[in-house]
C-alpha positions in Angstrom: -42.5 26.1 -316.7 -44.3 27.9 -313.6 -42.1 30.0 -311.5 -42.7 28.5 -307.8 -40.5 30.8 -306.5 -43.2 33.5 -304.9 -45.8 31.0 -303.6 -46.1 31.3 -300.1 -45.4 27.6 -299.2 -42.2 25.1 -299.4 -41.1 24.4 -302.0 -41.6 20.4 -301.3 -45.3 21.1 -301.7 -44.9 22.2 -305.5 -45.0 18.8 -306.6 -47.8 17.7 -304.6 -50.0 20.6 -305.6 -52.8 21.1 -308.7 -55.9 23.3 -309.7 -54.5 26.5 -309.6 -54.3 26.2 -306.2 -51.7 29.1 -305.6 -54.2 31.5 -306.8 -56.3 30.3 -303.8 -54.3 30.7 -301.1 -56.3 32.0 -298.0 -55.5 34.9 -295.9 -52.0 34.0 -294.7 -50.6 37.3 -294.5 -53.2 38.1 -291.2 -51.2 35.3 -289.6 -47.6 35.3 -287.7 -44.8 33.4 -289.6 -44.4 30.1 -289.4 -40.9 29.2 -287.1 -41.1 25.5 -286.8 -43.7 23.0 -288.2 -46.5 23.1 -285.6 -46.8 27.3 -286.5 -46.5 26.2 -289.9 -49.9 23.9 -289.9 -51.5 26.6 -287.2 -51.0 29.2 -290.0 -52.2 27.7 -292.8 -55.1 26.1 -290.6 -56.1 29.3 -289.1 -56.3 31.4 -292.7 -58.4 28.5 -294.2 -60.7 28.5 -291.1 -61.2 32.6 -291.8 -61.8 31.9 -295.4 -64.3 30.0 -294.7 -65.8 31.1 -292.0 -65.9 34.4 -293.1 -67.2 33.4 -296.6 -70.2 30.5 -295.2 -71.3 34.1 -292.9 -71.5 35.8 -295.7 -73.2 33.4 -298.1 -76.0 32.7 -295.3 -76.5 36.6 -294.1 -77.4 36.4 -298.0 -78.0 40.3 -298.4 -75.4 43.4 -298.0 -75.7 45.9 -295.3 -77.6 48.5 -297.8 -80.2 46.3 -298.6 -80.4 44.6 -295.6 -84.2 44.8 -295.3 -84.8 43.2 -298.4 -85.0 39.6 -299.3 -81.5 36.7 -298.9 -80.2 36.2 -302.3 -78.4 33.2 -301.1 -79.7 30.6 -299.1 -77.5 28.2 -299.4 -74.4 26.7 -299.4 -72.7 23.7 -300.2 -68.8 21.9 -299.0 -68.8 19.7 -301.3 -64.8 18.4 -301.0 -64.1 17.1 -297.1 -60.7 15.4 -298.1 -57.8 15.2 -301.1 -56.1 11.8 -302.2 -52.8 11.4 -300.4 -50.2 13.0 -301.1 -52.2 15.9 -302.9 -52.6 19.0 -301.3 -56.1 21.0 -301.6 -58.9 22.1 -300.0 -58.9 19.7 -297.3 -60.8 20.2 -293.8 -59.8 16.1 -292.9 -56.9 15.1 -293.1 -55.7 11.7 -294.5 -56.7 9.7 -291.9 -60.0 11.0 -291.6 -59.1 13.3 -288.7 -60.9 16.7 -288.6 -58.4 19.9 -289.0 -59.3 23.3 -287.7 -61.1 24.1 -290.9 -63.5 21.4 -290.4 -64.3 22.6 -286.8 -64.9 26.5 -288.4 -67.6 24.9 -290.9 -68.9 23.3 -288.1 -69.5 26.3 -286.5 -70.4 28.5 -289.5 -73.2 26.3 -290.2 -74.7 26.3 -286.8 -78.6 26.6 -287.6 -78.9 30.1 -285.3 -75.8 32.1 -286.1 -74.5 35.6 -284.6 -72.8 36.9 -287.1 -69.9 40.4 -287.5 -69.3 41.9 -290.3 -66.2 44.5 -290.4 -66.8 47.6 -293.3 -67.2 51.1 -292.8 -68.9 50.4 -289.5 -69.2 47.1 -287.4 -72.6 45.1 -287.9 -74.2 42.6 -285.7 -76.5 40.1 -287.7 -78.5 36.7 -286.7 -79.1 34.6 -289.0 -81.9 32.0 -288.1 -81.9 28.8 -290.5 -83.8 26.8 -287.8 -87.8 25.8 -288.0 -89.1 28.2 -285.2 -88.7 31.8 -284.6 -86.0 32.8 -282.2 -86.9 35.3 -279.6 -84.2 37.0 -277.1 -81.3 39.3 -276.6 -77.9 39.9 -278.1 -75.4 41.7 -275.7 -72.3 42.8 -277.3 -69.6 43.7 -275.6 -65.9 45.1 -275.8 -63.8 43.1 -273.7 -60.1 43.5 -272.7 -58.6 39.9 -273.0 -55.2 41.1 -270.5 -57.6 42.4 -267.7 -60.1 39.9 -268.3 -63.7 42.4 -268.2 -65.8 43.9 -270.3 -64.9 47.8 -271.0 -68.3 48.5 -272.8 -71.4 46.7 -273.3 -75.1 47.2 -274.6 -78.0 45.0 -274.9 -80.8 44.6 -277.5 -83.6 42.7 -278.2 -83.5 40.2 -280.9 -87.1 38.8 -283.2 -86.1 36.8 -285.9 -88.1 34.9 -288.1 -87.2 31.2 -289.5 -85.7 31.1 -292.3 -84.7 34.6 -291.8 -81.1 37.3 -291.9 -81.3 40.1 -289.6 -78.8 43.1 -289.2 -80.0 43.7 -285.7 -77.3 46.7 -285.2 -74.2 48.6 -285.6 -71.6 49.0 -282.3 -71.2 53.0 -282.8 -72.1 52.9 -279.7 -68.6 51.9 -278.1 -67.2 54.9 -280.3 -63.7 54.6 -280.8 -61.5 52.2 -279.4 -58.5 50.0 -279.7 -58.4 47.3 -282.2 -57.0 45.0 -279.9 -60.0 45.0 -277.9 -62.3 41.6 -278.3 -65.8 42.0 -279.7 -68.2 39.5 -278.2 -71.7 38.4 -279.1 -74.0 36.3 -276.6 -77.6 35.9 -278.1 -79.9 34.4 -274.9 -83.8 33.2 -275.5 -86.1 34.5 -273.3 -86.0 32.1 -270.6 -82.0 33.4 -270.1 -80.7 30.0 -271.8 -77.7 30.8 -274.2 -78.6 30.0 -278.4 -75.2 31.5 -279.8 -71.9 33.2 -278.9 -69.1 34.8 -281.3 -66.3 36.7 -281.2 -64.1 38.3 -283.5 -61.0 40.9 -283.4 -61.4 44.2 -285.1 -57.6 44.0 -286.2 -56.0 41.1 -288.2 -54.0 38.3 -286.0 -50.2 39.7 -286.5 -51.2 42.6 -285.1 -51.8 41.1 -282.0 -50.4 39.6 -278.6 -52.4 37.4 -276.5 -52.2 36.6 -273.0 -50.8 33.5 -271.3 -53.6 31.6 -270.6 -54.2 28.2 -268.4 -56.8 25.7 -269.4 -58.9 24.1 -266.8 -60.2 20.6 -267.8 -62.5 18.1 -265.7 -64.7 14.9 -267.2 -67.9 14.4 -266.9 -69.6 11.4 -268.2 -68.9 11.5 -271.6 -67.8 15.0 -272.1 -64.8 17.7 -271.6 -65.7 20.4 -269.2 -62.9 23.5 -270.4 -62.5 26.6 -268.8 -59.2 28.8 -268.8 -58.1 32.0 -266.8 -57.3 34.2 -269.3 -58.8 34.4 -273.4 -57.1 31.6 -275.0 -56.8 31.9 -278.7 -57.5 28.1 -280.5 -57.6 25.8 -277.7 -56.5 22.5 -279.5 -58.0 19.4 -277.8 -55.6 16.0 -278.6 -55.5 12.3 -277.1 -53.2 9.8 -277.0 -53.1 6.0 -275.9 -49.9 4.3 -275.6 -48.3 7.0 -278.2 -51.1 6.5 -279.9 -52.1 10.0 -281.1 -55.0 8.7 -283.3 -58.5 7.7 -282.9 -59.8 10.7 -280.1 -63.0 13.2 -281.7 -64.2 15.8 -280.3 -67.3 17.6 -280.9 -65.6 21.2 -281.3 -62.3 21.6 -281.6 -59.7 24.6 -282.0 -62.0 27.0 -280.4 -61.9 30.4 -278.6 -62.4 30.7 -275.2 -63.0 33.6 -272.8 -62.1 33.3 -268.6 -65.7 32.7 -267.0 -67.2 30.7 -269.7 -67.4 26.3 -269.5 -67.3 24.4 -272.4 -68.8 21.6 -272.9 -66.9 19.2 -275.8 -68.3 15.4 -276.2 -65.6 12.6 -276.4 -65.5 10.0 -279.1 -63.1 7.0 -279.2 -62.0 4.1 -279.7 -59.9 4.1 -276.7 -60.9 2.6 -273.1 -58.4 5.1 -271.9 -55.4 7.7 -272.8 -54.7 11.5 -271.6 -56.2 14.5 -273.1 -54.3 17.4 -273.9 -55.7 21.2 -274.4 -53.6 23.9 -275.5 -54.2 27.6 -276.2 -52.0 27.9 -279.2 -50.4 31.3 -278.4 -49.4 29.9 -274.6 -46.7 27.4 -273.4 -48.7 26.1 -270.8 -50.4 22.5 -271.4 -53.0 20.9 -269.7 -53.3 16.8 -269.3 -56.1 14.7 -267.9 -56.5 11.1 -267.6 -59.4 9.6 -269.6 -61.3 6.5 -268.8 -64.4 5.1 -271.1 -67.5 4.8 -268.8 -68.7 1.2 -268.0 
């Protein structure tokens, strides 16, 4: 008989459970502890998303930082399990009822064709990895933003040439020296004609060690999309929908995102619905924001 007794997960789940899987538990430990079931699925949501974002970067900047002039030795890479037979637990990104979780919406991400791309070691790297047809030309600005005073302490700018098909380490950010490791890192890679290609961010510090603001989501329709904007950084912004307490049947096209004060976000409905509410919620605020949908004519 296995001894369940360590595995970070309720005991309920033992049964339900195969392959090993409690030798492939993701990062939990970066996250807060669970207090009631909605942290409980945030947690586990949020470390799978990091594993996998952090492992599809990897895979497609395909070479370390020492050799980073030299050719990719991985090109590729391959989900190849979306969903598990009910009631088994494993490796899922959608859920039973074919509704995307947070992990989904991090692949989604990770295997955006043009990709800015940190990597924490002995230094922090700023890569862009180009898996597009054409060769990107532009600028990365980087900056060190404090999410409670909403600004950007430090910030440089360099320009960016980067082959199809092609990984670049384009710098390092010893040029902020040190700093606190609460601070945000940011990444904004523009073309030349000023449009934006890619944006990411990423926290120096694992998620328990930090606190995050209160932050108030702004939403307006247009058409058939989500305009969202917020006043302070909101951590996960979770979009849901419901019709009649119907919770099912609303898609969006990104989901459980980031989002820093100044930027709009543009998400595209999808649903089977002539007409609900939408609610968006940063998950580290109490605050929730509600709009009335309609289905355009």
């Amino acid at each position: 008989m296995k001894d369940w007794t360590d595995y970070p997960w309720p005991k309920e789940w033992n049964a339900i459970t195969s392959a090993d899987s409690h030798l492939k538990i993701p990062p939990v430990e970066q996250f807060y502890d669970a207090y009631d079931f909605d942290s409980l699925v945030y947690r586990f949501g949020a470390a799978a998303s990091a594993y996998l974002r952090e492992t599809v970067e990897r895979y497609r900047r395909g070479k370390p930082v020492w050799d980073a002039h030299g050719p990719r030795r991985c090109q590729g890479h391959l989900v190849w399990k979306l969903n598990t037979t009910m009631p088994h637990i494993y490796s899922s990104v959608i859920d039973y009822y074919l509704e995307p979780g947070m992990p989904y919406y991090a692949l989604k991400r990770a295997y955006e064709p043009i990709l800015v791309s940190f990597e924490i070691g002995d230094h922090i790297y700023a890569w862009i990895v180009n898996d597009s047809t054409e060769i990107v030309k532009g600028s990365l600005t980087v900056q060190l933003y404090n999410i409670f005073l909403n600004k950007a302490e430090k910030e440089f700018t360099v320009p960016v040439r980067v082959a199809a098909g092609q990984s670049q380490l384009v710098c390092n950010l010893d040029e902020f020296g040190q700093f606190l490791r609460n601070r945000l890192i940011v990444g904004r890679l523009v073309g030349e004609d000023g449009d934006p290609i890619s944006t990411a961010n990423i926290f120096a510090d694992i998620e328990r060690h930090l606190s995050f603001p209160e932050a108030r989501i702004s939403l307006e329709i247009e058409g058939d999309e989500l305009v969202v904007g917020t006043d302070y950084f909101a951590r996960c912004v979770e979009l849901s929908g419901e019709c009649n307490v119907d919770p099912f049947g609303f898609f969006f096209s990104d989901n459980y995102f980031d989002l820093l004060p100044g930027d709009k976000k543009k998400v595209k409905i999808k649903t089977k619905h002539k007409e609900g509410n939408i609610t968006a919620k940063a998950h580290y605020s109490k605050s929730k924001t509600v709009i009335e949908y309609k289905a355009q004519k």
